[in-house]
C-alpha positions as CSV (number, residue, x, y, z in Angstrom):
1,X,1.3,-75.4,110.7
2,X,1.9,-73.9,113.7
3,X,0.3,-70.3,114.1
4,X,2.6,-67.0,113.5
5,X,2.6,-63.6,114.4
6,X,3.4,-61.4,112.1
7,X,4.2,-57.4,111.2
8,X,4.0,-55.6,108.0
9,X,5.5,-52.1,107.7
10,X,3.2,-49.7,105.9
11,X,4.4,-47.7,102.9
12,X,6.3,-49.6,100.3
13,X,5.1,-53.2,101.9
14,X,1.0,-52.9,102.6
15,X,1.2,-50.3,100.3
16,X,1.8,-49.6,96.7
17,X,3.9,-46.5,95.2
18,X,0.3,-44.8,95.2
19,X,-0.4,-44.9,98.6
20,X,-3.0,-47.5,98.1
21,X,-3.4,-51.8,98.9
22,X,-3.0,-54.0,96.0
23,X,-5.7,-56.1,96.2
24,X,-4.1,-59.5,96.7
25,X,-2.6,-58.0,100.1
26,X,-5.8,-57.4,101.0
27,X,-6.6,-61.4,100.0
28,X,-3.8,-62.6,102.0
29,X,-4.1,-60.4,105.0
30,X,-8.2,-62.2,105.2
31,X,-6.9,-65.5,104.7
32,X,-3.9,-65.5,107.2
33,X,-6.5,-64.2,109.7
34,X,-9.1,-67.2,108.9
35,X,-5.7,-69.7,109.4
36,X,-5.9,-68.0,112.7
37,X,-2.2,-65.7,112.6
38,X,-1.9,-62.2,114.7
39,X,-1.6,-60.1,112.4
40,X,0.1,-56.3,113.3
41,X,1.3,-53.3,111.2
42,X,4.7,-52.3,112.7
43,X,5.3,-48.6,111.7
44,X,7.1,-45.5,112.2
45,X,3.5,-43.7,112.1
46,X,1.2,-42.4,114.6
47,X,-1.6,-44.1,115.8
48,X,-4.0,-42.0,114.4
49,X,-2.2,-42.2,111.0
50,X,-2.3,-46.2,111.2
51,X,-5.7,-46.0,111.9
52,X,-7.5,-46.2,108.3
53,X,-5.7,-49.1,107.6
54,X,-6.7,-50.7,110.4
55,X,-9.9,-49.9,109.2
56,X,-9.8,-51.4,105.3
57,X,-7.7,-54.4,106.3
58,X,-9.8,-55.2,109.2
59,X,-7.5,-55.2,111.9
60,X,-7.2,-53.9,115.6
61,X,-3.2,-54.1,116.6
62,X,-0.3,-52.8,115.8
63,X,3.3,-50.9,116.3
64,X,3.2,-47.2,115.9
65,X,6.0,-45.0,116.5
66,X,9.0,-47.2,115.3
67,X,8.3,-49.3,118.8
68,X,7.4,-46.4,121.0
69,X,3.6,-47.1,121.3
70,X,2.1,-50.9,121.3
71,X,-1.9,-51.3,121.0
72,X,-2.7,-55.5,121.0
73,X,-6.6,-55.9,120.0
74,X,-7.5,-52.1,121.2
75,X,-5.6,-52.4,124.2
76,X,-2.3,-50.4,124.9
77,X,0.4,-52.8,126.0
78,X,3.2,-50.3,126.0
79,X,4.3,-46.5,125.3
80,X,7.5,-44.9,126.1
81,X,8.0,-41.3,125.8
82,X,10.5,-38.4,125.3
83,X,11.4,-36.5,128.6
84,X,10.1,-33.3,128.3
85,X,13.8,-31.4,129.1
86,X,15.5,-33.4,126.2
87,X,13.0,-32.1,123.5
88,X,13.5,-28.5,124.9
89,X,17.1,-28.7,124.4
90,X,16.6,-30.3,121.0
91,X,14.2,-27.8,119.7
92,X,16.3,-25.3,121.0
93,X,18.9,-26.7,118.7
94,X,16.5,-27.0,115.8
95,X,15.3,-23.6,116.3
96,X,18.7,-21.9,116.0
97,X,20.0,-24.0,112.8
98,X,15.8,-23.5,111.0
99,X,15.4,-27.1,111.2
100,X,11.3,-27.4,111.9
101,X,9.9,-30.2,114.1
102,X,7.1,-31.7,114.4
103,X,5.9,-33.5,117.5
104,X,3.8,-36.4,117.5
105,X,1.4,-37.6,120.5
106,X,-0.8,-40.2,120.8
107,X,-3.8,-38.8,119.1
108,X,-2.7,-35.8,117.1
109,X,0.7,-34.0,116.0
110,X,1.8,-30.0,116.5
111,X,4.7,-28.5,114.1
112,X,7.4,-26.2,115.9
113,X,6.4,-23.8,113.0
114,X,3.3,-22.3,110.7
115,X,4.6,-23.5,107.7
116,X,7.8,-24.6,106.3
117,X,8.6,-26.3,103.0
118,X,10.5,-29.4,103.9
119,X,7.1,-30.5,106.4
120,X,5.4,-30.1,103.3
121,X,7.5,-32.6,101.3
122,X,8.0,-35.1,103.8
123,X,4.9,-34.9,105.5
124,X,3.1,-34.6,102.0
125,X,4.4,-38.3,101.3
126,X,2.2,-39.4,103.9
127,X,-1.0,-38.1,102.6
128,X,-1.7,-36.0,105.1
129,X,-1.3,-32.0,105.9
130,X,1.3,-30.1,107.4
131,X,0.2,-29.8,110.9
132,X,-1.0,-26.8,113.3
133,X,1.8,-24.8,114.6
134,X,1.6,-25.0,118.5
135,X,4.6,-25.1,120.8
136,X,2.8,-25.6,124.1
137,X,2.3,-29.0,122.9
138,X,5.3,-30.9,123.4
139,X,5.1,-29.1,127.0
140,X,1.7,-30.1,127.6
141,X,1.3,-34.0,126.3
142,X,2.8,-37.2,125.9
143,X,5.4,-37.0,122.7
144,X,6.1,-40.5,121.8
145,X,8.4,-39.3,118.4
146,X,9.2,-36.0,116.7
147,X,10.1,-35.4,113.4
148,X,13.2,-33.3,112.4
149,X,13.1,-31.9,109.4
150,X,16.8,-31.6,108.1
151,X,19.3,-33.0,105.5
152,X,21.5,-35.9,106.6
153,X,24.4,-34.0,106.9
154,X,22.8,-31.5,109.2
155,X,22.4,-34.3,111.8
156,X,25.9,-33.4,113.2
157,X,24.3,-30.4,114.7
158,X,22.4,-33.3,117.4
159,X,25.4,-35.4,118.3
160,X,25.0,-34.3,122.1
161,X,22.1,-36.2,122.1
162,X,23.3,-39.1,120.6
163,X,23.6,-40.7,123.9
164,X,19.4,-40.4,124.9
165,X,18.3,-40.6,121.2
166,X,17.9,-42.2,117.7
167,X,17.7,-40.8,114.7
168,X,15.9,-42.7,112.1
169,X,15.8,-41.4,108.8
170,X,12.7,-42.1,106.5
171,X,12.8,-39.2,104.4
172,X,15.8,-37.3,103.1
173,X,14.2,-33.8,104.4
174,X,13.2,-36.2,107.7
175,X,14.5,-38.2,110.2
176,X,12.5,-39.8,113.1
177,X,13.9,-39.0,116.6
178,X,13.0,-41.9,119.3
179,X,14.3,-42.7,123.2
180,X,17.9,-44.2,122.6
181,X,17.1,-48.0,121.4
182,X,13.7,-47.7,120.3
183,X,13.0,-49.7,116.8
184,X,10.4,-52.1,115.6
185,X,12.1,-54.9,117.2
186,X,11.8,-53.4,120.4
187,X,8.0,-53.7,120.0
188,X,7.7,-57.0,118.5
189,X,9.5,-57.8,122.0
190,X,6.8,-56.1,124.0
191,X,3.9,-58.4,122.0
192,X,5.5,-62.1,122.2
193,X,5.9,-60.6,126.0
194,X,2.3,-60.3,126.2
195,X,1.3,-63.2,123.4
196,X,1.9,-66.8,123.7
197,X,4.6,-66.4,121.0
198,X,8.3,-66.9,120.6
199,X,10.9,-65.1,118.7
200,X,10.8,-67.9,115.8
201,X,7.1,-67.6,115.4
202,X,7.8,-63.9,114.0
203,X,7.4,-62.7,110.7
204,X,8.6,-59.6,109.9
205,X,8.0,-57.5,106.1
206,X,9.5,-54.4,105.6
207,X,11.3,-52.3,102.8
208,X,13.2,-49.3,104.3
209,X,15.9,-48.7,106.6
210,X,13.5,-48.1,109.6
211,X,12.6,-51.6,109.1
212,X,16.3,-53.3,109.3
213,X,16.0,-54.2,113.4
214,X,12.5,-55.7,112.6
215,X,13.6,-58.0,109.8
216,X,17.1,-59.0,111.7
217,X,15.1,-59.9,115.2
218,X,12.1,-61.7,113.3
219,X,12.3,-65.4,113.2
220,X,11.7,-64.8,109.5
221,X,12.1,-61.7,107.6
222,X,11.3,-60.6,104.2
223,X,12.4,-57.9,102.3
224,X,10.0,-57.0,99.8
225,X,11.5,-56.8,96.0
226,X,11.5,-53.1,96.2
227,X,13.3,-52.7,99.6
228,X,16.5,-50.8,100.1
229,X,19.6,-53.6,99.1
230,X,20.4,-53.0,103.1
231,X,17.6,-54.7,103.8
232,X,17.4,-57.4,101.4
233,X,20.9,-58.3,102.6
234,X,19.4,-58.8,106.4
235,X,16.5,-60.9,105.0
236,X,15.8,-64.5,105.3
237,X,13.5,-64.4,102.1
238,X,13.1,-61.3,99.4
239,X,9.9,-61.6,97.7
240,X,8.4,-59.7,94.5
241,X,8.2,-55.7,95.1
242,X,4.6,-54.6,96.7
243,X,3.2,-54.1,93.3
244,X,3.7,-57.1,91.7
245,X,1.7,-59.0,94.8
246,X,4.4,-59.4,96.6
247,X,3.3,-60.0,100.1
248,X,0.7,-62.7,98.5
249,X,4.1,-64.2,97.0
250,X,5.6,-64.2,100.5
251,X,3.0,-65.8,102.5
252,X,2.1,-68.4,99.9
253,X,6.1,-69.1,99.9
254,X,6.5,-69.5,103.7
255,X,3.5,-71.8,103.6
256,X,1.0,-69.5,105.7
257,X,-1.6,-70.1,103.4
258,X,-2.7,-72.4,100.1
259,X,-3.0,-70.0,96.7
């Protein structure tokens, strides 16, 4: 068949409930890359969060940043930023209502704060720590995506920016802000720009509502079995959740490769 590129969100698709890769992903991510696919993860995390998985599933490209930041075989195709005056007056904002932020650049991420419960949380469902406080940073580097750390009906409070931002919600203590129209699909645009691909040679696999662009604009998207019912309406295919091998299901299904 002919070959595909495809993307695969991280937490809830690569990985399990436990923050871990069931070990039949890991089979069908090794034999799509010996039938020759390009294979991507497409997430709304940093680089340097994606990067162990890079690492265990052998790969070297990938969307970071819900589409903000695009690196094809260690190369960066494309990054779009936040202007530095729109994140002053959104952190102004933040800062009067106590909603934290945390601002993430290419390489490392600064909180607006020393510590604050709800970076905790969300942040804690990423493995990883709540970050160094330092408010030069977003004045000093290239911020690709902050987090705001707020309930969804505090988001009112941001309207006014509505018109130079999105706000993607992953968390219910977070929400991702991007440059207006940034998603996953935008970046999948930026690689079959770059790679001999079309639109219908994309596969798409996601389970949240940050993946819903993605899985619309793929040639073929699947919803995993434990996706959000929003997304498994948008889908061309739902498969069996993550941890009951359902991206081996998936690519088996679609015909990428022989069980």
């Amino acid at each position: 068949m002919n070959k595909k590129v495809i993307f695969f969100d991280i937490d809830g698709t690569l990985y399990d409930h436990d923050k871990k890769i069931p070990e039949s992903t890991k089979r069908a991510v090794h034999l799509l890359k010996e039938k020759g696919h390009h294979l991507f993860i497409a997430s709304g995390r940093s680089p340097f969060l994606i990067q162990p998985i890079l690492e265990e599933l052998g790969l070297d490209s990938f969307i970071a940043y819900n589409g903000q930041y695009v690196m094809y075989e260690g190369e960066v195709i494309y990054g779009n930023t936040l202007k530095r005056e729109l994140m002053e007056q959104i952190y102004e904002t933040a800062d009067r209502h106590d909603h934290p932020l945390v601002f993430m650049g290419e390489e490392t991420m600064k909180a607006s704060v020393p510590n604050h419960p709800f970076i905790h949380e969300g942040i804690g469902t990423l493995k990883t720590e709540h970050p160094e406080h330092d408010l030069s940073f977003f004045k000093e580097n290239d911020i690709f995506q902050m987090l705001l750390f707020c309930k969804a009906e505090e988001e009112v409070q941001y309207e006014a920016f509505r018109e130079e931002i999105d706000l993607v919600r992953w968390h219910e203590l977070s929400t991702d802000v991007l440059p207006k129209g940034g998603s996953k699909a935008e970046g999948i645009k930026r690689v079959i720009e770059r790679l001999p691909y079309d639109q219908k040679d994309t596969i798409a696999f996601g389970d949240g509502l940050n993946d819903r662009e993605m899985i619309s604009f793929a040639g073929t998207g699947v919803a995993m079995g434990n996706a959000v019912s929003e997304l498994k309406a948008l889908a061309d295919f739902v498969t069996k959740p993550v941890d009951e091998d359902g991206i081996f299901h998936a690519v088996t299904h679609l015909g990428l490769i022989e069980e």
